[in-house]
NULUMZA-729168 format. One record per residue (C-alpha): x, y, z; residue number from 1. Coordinates in nm, 4 decimals. Layout:
BEGIN
x, y, z, i
X, Y, Z, NUM;
...
This chain:
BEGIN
x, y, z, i
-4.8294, -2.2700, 1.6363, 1;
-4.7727, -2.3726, 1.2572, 2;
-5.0277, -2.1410, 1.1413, 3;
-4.9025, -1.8778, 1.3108, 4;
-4.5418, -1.8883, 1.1968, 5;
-4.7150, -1.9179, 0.8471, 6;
-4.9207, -1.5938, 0.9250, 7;
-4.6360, -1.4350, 1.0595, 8;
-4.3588, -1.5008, 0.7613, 9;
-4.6365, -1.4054, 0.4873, 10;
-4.7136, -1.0975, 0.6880, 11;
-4.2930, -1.0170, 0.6696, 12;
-4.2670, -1.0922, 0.3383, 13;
-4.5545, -0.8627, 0.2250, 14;
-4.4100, -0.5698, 0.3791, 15;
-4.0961, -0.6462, 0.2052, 16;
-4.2984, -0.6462, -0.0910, 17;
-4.4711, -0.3664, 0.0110, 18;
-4.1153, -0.1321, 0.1211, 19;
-3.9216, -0.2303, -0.0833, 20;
-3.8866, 0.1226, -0.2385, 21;
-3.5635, 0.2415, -0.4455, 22;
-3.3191, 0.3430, -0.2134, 23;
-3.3014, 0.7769, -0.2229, 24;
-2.9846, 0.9509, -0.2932, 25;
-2.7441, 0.9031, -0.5986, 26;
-2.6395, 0.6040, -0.7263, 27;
-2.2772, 0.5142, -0.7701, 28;
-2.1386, 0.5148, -1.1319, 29;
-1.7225, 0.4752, -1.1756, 30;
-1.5533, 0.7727, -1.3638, 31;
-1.5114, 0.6787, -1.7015, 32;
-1.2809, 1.0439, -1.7709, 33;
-1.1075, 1.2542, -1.5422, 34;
-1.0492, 1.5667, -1.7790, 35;
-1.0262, 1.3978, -2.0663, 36;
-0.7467, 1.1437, -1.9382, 37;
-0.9251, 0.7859, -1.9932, 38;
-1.0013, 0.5940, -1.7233, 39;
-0.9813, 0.2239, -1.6609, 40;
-1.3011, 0.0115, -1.6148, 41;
-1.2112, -0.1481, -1.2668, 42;
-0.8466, -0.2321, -1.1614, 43;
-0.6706, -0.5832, -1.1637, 44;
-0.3214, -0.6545, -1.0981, 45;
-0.0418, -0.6444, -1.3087, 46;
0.0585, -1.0100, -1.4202, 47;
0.4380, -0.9118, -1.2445, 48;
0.2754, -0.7217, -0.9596, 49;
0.4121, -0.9247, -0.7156, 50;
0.7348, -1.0690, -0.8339, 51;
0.8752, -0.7984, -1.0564, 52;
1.1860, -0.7781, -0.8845, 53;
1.2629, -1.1346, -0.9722, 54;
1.3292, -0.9807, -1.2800, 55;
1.6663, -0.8669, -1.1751, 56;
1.8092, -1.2727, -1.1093, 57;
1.9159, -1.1152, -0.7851, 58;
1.9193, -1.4057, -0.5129, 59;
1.9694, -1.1788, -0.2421, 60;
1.6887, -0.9508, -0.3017, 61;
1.4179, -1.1878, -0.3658, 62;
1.5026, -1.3470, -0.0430, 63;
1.5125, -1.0124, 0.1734, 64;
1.1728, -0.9314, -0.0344, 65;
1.0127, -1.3075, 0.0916, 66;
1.1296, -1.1818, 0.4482, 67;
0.9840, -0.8534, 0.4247, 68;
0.6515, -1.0046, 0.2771, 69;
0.6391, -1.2327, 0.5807, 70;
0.7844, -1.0753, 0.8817, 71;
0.6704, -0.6526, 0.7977, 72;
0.4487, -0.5623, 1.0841, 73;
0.2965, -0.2675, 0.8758, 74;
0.1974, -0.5109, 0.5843, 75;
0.0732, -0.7308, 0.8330, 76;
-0.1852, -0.4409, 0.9655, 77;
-0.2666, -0.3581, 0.6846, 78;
-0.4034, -0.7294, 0.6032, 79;
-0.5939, -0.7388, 0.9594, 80;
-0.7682, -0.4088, 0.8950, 81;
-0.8827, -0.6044, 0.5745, 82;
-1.0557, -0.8560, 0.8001, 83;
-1.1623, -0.5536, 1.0159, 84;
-1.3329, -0.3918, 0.7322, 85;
-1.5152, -0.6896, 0.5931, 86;
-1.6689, -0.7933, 0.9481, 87;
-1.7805, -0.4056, 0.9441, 88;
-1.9240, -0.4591, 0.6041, 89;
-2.0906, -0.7787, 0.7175, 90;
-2.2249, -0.6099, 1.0417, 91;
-2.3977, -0.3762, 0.8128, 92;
-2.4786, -0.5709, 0.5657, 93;
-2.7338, -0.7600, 0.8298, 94;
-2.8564, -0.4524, 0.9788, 95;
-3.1528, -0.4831, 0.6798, 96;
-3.2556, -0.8739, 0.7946, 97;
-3.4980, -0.9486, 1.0653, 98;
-3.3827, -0.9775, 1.3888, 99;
-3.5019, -1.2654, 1.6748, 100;
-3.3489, -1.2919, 2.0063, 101;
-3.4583, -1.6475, 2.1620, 102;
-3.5744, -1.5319, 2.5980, 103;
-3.6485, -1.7749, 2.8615, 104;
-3.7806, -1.6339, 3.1946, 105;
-3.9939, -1.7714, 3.5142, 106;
-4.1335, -1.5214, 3.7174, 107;
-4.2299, -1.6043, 4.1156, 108;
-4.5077, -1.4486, 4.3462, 109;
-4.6097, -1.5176, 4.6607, 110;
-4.9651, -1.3976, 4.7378, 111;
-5.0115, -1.1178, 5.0087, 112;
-5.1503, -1.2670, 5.3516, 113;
-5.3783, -0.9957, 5.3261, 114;
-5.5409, -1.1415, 4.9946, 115;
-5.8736, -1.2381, 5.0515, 116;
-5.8276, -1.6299, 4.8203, 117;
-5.4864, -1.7952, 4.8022, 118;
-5.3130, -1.6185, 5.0766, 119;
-4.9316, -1.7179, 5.1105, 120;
-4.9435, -1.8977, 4.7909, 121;
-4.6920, -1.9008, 4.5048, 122;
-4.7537, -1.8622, 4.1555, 123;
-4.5222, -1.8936, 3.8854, 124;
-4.5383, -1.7833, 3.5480, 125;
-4.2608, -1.8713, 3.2429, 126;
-4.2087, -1.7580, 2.9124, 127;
-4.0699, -1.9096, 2.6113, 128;
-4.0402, -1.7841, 2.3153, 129;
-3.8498, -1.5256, 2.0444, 130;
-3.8325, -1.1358, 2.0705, 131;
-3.8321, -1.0269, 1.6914, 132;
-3.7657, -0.6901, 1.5846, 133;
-3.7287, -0.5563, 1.2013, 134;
-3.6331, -0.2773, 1.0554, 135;
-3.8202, -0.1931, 0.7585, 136;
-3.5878, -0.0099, 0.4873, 137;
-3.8308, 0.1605, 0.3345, 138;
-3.5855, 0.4505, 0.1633, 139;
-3.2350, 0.2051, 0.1364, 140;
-3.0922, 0.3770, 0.4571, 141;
-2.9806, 0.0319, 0.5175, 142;
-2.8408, -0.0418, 0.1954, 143;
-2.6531, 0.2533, 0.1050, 144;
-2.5228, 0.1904, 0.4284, 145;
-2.4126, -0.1455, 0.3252, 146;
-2.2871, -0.0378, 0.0316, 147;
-2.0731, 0.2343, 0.1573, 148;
-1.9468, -0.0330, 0.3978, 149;
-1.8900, -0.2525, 0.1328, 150;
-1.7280, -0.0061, -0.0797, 151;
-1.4665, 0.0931, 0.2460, 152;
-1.3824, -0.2635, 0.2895, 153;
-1.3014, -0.3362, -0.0660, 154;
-1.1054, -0.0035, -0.0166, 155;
-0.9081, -0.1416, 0.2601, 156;
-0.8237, -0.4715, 0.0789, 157;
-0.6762, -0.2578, -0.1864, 158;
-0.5089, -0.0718, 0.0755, 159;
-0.3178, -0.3682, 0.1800, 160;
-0.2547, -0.3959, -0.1442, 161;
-0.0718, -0.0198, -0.1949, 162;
0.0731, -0.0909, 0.1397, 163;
0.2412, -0.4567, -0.0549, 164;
0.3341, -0.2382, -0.3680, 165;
0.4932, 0.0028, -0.1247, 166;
0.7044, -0.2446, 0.0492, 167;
0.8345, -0.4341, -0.2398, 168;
0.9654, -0.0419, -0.3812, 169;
1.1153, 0.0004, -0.0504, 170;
1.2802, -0.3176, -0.0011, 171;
1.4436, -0.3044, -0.3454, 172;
1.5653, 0.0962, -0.3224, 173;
1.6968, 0.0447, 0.0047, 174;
1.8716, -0.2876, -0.0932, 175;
2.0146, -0.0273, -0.3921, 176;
2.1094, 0.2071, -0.1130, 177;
2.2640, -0.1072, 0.0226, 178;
2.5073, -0.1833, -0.2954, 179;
2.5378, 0.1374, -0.4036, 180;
2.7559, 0.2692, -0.0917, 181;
2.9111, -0.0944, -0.1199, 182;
3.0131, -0.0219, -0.5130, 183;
3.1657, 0.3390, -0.3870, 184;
3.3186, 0.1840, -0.1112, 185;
3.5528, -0.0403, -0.3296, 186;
3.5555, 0.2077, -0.5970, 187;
3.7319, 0.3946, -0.3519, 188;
3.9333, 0.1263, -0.2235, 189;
4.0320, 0.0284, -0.5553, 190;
4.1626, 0.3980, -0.6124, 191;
4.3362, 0.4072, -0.2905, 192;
4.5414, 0.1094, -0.4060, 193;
4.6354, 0.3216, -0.7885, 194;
4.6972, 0.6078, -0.6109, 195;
4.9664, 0.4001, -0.3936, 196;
5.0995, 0.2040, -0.6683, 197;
5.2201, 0.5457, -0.7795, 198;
5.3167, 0.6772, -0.4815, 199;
5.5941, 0.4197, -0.4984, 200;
5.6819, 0.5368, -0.8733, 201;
5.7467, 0.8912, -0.7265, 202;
5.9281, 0.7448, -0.4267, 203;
6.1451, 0.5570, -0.6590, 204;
6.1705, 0.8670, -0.8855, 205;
6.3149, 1.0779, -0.5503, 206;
6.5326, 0.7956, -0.4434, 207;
6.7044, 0.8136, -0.7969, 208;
6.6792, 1.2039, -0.7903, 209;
6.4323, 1.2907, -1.0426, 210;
6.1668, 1.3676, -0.8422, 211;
6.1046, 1.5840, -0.5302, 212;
5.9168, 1.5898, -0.1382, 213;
5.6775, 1.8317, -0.3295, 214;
5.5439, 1.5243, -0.5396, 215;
5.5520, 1.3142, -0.2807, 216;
5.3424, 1.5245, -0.0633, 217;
5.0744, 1.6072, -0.2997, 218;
5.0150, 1.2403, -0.3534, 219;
5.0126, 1.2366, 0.0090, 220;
4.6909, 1.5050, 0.0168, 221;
4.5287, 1.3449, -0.2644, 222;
4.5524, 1.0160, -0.0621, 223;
4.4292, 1.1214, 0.2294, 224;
4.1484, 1.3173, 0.0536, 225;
4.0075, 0.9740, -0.0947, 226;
4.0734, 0.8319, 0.2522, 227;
3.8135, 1.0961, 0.4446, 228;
3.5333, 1.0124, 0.1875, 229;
3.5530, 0.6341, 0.2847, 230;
3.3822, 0.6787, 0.6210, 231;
3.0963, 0.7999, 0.4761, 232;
3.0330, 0.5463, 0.2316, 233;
3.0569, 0.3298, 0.5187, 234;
2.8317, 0.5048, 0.7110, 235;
2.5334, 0.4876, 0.4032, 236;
2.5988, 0.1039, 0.4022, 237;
2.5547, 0.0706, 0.7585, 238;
2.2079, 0.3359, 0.7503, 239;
2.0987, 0.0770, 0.5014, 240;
2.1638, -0.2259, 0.5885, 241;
1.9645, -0.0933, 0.9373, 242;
1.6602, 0.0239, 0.7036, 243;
1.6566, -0.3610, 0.5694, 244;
1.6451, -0.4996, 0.9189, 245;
1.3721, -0.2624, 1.0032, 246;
1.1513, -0.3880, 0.7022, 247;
1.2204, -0.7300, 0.7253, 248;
1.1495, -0.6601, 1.1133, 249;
1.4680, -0.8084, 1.2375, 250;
1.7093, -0.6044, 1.5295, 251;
1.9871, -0.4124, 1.3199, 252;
2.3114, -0.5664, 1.5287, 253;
2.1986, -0.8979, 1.3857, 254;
2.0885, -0.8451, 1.0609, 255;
2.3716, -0.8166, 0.7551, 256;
2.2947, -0.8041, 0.4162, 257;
2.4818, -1.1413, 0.2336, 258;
2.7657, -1.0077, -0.0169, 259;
2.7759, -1.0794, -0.3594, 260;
2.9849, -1.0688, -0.6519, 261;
2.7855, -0.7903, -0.8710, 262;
2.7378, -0.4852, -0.7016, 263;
2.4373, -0.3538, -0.8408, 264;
2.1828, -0.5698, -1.0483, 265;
2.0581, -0.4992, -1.3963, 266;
1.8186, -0.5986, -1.6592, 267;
1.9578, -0.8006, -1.9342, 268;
1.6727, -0.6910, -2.1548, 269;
1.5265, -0.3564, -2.2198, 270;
1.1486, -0.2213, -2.0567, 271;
0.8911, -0.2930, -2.2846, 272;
0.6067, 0.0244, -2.3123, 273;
0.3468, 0.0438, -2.4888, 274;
0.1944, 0.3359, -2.5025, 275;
-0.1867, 0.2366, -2.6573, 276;
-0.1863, 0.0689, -2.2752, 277;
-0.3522, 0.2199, -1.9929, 278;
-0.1524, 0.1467, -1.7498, 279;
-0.4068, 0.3426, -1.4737, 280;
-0.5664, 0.0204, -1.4466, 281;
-0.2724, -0.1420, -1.2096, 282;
-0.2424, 0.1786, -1.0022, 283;
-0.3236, 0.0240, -0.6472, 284;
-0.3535, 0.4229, -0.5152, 285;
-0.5986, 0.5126, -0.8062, 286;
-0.8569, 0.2036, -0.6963, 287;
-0.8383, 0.3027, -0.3221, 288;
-0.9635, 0.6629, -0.4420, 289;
-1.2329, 0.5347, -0.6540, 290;
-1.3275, 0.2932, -0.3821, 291;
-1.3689, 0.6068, -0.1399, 292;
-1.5118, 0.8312, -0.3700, 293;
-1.8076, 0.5049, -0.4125, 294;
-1.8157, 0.5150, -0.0323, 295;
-1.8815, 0.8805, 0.0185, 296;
-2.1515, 0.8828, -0.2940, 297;
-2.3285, 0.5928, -0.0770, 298;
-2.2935, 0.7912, 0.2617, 299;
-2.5520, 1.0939, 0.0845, 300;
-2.8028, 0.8262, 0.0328, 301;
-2.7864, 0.7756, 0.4369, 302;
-2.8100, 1.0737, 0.5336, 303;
-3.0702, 1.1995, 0.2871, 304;
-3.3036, 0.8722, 0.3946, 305;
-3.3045, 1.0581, 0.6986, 306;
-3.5857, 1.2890, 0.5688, 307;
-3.8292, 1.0095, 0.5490, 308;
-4.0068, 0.7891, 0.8411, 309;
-3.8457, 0.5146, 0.9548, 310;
-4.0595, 0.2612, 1.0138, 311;
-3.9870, -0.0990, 1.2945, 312;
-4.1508, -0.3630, 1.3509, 313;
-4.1117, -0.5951, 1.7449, 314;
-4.3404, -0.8837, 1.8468, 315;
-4.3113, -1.2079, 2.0635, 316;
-4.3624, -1.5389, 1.9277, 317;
-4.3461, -1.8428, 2.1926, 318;
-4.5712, -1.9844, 2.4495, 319;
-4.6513, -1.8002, 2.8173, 320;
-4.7860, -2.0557, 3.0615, 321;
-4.9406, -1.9999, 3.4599, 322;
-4.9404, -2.1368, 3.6464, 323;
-4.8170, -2.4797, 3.6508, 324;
-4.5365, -2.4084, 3.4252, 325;
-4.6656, -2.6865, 3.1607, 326;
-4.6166, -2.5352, 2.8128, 327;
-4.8522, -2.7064, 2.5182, 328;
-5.0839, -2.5192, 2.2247, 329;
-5.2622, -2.3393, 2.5124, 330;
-5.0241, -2.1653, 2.5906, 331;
-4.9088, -2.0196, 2.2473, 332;
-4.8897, -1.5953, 2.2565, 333;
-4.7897, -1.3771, 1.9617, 334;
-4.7738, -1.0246, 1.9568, 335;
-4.6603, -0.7501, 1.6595, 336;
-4.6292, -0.3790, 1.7369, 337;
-4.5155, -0.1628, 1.4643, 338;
-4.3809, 0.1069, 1.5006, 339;
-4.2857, 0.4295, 1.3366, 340;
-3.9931, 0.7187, 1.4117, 341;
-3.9422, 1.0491, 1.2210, 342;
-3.7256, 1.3338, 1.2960, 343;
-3.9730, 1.5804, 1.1916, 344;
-3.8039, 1.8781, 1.3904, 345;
-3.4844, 1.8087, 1.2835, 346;
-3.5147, 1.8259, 0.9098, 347;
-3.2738, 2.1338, 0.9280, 348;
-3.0061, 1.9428, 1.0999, 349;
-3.0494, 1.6521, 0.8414, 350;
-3.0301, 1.8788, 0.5352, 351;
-2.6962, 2.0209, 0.6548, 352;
-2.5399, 1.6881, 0.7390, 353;
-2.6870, 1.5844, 0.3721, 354;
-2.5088, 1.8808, 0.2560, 355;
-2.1873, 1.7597, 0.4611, 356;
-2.2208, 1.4206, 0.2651, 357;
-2.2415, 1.5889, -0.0470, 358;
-1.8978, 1.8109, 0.0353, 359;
-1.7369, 1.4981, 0.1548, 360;
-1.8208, 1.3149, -0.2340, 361;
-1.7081, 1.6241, -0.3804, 362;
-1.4258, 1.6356, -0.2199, 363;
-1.3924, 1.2038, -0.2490, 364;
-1.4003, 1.2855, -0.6301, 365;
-1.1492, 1.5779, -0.6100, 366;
-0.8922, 1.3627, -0.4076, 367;
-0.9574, 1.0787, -0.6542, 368;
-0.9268, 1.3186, -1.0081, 369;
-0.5646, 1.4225, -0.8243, 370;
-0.4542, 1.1085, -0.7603, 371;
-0.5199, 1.0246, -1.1068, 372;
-0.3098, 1.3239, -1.2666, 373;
-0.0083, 1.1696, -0.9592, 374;
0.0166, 0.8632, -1.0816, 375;
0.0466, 0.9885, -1.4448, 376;
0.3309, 1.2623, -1.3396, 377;
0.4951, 0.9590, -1.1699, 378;
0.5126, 0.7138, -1.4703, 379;
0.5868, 0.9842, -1.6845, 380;
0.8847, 1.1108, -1.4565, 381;
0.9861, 0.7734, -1.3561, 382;
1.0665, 0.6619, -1.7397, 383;
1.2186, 1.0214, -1.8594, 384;
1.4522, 0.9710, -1.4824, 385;
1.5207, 0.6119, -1.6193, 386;
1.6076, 0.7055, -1.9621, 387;
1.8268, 1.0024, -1.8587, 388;
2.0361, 0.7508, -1.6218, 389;
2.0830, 0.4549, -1.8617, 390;
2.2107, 0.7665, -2.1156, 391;
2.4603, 0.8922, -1.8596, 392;
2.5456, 0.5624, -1.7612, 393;
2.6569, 0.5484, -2.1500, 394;
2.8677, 0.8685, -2.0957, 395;
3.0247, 0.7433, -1.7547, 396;
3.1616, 0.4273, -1.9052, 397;
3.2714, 0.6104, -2.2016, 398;
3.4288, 0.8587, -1.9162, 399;
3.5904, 0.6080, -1.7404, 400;
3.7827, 0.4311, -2.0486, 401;
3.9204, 0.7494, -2.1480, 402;
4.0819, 0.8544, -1.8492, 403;
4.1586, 0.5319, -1.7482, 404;
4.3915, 0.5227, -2.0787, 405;
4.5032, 0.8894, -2.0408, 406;
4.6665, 0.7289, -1.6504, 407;
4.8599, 0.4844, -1.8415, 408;
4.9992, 0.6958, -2.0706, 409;
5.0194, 1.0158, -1.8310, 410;
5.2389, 0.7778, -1.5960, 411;
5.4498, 0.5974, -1.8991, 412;
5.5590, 0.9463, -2.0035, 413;
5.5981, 1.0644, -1.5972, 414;
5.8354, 0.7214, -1.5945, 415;
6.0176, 0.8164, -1.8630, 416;
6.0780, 1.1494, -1.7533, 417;
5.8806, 1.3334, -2.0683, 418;
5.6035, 1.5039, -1.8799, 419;
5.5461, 1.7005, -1.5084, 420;
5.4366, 1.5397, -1.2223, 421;
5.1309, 1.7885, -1.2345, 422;
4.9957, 1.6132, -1.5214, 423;
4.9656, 1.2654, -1.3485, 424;
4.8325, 1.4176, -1.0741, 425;
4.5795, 1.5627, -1.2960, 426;
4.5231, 1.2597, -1.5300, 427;
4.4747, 1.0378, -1.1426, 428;
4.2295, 1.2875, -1.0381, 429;
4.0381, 1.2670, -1.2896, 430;
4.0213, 0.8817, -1.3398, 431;
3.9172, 0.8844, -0.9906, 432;
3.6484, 1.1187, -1.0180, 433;
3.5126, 0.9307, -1.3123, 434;
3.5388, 0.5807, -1.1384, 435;
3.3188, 0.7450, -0.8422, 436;
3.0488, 0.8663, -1.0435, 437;
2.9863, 0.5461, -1.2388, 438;
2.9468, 0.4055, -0.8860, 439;
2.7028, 0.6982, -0.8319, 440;
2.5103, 0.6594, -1.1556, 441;
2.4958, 0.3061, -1.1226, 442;
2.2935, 0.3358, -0.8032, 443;
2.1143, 0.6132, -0.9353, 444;
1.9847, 0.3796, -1.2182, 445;
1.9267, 0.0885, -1.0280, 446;
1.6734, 0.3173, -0.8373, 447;
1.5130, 0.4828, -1.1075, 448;
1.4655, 0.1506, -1.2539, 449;
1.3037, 0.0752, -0.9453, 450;
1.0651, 0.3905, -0.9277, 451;
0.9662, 0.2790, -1.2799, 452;
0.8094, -0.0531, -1.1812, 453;
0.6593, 0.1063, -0.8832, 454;
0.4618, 0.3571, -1.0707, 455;
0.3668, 0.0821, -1.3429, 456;
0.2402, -0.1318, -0.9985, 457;
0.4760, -0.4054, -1.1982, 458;
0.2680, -0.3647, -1.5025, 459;
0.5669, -0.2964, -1.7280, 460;
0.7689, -0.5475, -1.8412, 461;
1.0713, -0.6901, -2.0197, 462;
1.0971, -0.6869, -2.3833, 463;
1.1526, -1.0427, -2.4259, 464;
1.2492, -0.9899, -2.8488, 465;
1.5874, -0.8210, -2.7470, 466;
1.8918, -0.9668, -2.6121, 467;
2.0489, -0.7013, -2.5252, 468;
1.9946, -0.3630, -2.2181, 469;
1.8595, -0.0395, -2.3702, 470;
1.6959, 0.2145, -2.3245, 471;
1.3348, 0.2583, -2.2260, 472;
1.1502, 0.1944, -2.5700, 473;
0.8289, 0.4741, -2.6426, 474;
């Protein structure tokens, strides 16, 4: 029995030796260029991939981001079809080893009567022993296949990945969303109160008969104006707030955001860019397109080994004993049959589904090459959007101290009787209007600052030489 397992192993390993033939269509290299824009060796993740937002010293956001991370049901897919992917790649992965199933059977006859010696007699026979089967990849069918599984899986992992990056980006703009409606909504709560604090100047002003119902009802209008806006800033706090609960996978009726004394949070240092960087290298979307476009190079190898023979190899190693069931050295039985299969009438078939293969890498690397010029449009558009807020959240404060001081004086002079009522109503107007927009901006920054780190996957970071909020530095 010894000397045949030894006979049988040598004879395995020599056709290994023998087979083990480079594998037939192209092998795999990475892009190094996509139209002359440099590409990154591999990717990695950025050092503040996954706690960027911390950044902001924002409580309440990093724990509504721990939640989401936790509790998201799409996240949490995504991780399982990681596990899904691998035991694919491992399936295939093994297709290449020999195979052995380990079989047990007894067989029982009973002897016709009509037999001429041992009439009405039973015999038995059993078997013991393992079925082995192998599939000889002589042309790396097998391991293209394994690598194209391989490549899929890895794919998938950095899937879950994109789908993490996603999240965070969501989480923080709709927690913006969030405070931004909250900021207008006391912005205009805070005007409501001006506008009636000088209500009751005109009211005293008619009372002492220097001022008329005219002024009183055009207060009125402008009143109930800001008043019919409210609602709606409501209304966006609500639509968030239900957005949260929905990514942190809570019900909506129970979920509320926790208040706060800032409104919005901001950086108290300035992005730091470098522009020497390739920042490609920590675009999540980017190494899921490479991944594919590896997978799809691998999948021409398969089909293409389909031209060739594809050669098996079965046998039975274990013991057969009859009839008195005893199993000893006697009894050992081998058997190898090999085997061979090719699709010789089908080579047509096989050179269009290697042609298929081929269309599917070409269009693998076109999907990938695209991808490549979207994330640079993004990063590009995300710091010129970020820049172009912070300057007009420059010009909205500026705004909002100049009107602010042209009310005061507008109303001093209306008190004193030295200018129309048309002039404060003006000079309020506009204060208001101001006051709203810096809400607006605000918000507007806050998520611009946010597309920035998601289309820098977290790879940019702050400038930790300055003290004080800038601009995005070149």
């Amino acid at each position: 029995m010894r000397k045949t397992l030894r006979l049988t192993a040598i004879s395995m390993a020599l056709a290994s030796l023998l087979f083990g033939c480079a594998s037939v269509g192209p092998s795999y290299a990475a892009p190094v260029a996509a139209n002359q824009v440099q590409l990154p060796v591999e990717y990695r993740a950025a050092d503040k991939a996954q706690n960027w937002w911390q950044q902001f010293n924002d409580p309440v956001l990093n724990q509504l981001i721990e939640k989401a991370l936790l509790n998201n049901q799409t996240l949490a897919a995504a991780e399982v079809n990681v596990k899904r992917a691998y035991a694919a790649f491992e399936d295939s992965d093994n297709d290449g080893l020999p195979r052995m199933d380990i079989t047990t059977s007894q067989q029982n006859n009973q002897v016709p009567d009509s037999a001429a010696q041992n009439a009405g007699q039973i015999q038995r026979q059993a078997n013991l022993g393992g079925a082995l089967s192998w599939d000889l990849d002589l042309f790396g069918k097998l391991r293209r296949a394994a690598e194209a599984a391989d490549a899929r899986a890895q794919g998938a992992e950095l899937a879950w990945q994109e789908a993490k990056v996603q999240l965070l980006a969501q989480v923080a703009a709709s927690y913006g969303d969030y405070r931004g409606a909250e900021l207008r909504l006391t912005v205009a709560e805070q005007n409501l109160g001006n506008l009636r604090r000088t209500k009751q100047i005109i009211l005293a002003r008619r009372d002492a008969g220097v001022a008329s119902d005219l002024e009183i009802s055009r207060i009125d209008a402008q009143i109930y104006q800001l008043q019919s806006t409210m609602p709606q800033f409501a209304f966006a706090k609500a639509q968030a707030n239900a957005t949260l609960a929905a990514l942190v996978a809570q019900p909506a009726e129970q979920f509320v955001v926790a208040s706060k004394a800032e409104a919005l949070p901001e950086l108290n240092k300035p992005l730091s860019f470098a522009n020497q960087h390739n920042y490609l290298k920590f675009r999540t979307d980017v190494a899921v397109a490479e991944r594919e476009l590896a997978a799809s190079t691998a999948d021409i190898g398969v089909a293409t080994a389909e031209l060739y023979p594809e050669v098996s190899v079965s046998g039975f190693l274990g013991f057969i004993s009859s009839p008195g069931l005893s199993l000893g050295s006697q009894n050992e039985a081998w058997s190898i049959a090999p085997s061979l299969r090719w699709q010789a009438t089908e080579l047509s078939s096989i050179q269009a589904r290697i042609r298929g293969a081929e269309a599917e890498q070409q269009m693998a690397f076109a999907r990938f090459q695209q991808t490549v010029f979207d994330a640079l449009a993004q990063m590009q558009t995300s710091l010129q959007g970020y820049r172009t807020s912070r300057e007009q959240q420059l010009s909205a404060h500026q705004q909002v101290a100049a009107t602010e001081q042209a009310v005061q004086l507008t109303r001093a002079q209306y008190e004193a009787g030295t200018t129309e009522f048309l002039d404060l109503l003006d000079a309020e107007r506009e204060w208001l209007a101001a006051r709203d927009q810096q809400a607006v901006l605000s918000a507007q920054s806050f998520q611009r600052l946010v597309s920035v780190y998601r289309a820098f996957s977290g790879g940019i970071e702050l400038d930790q030489d300055s003290q004080q909020l800038a601009l995005v530095k070149e």
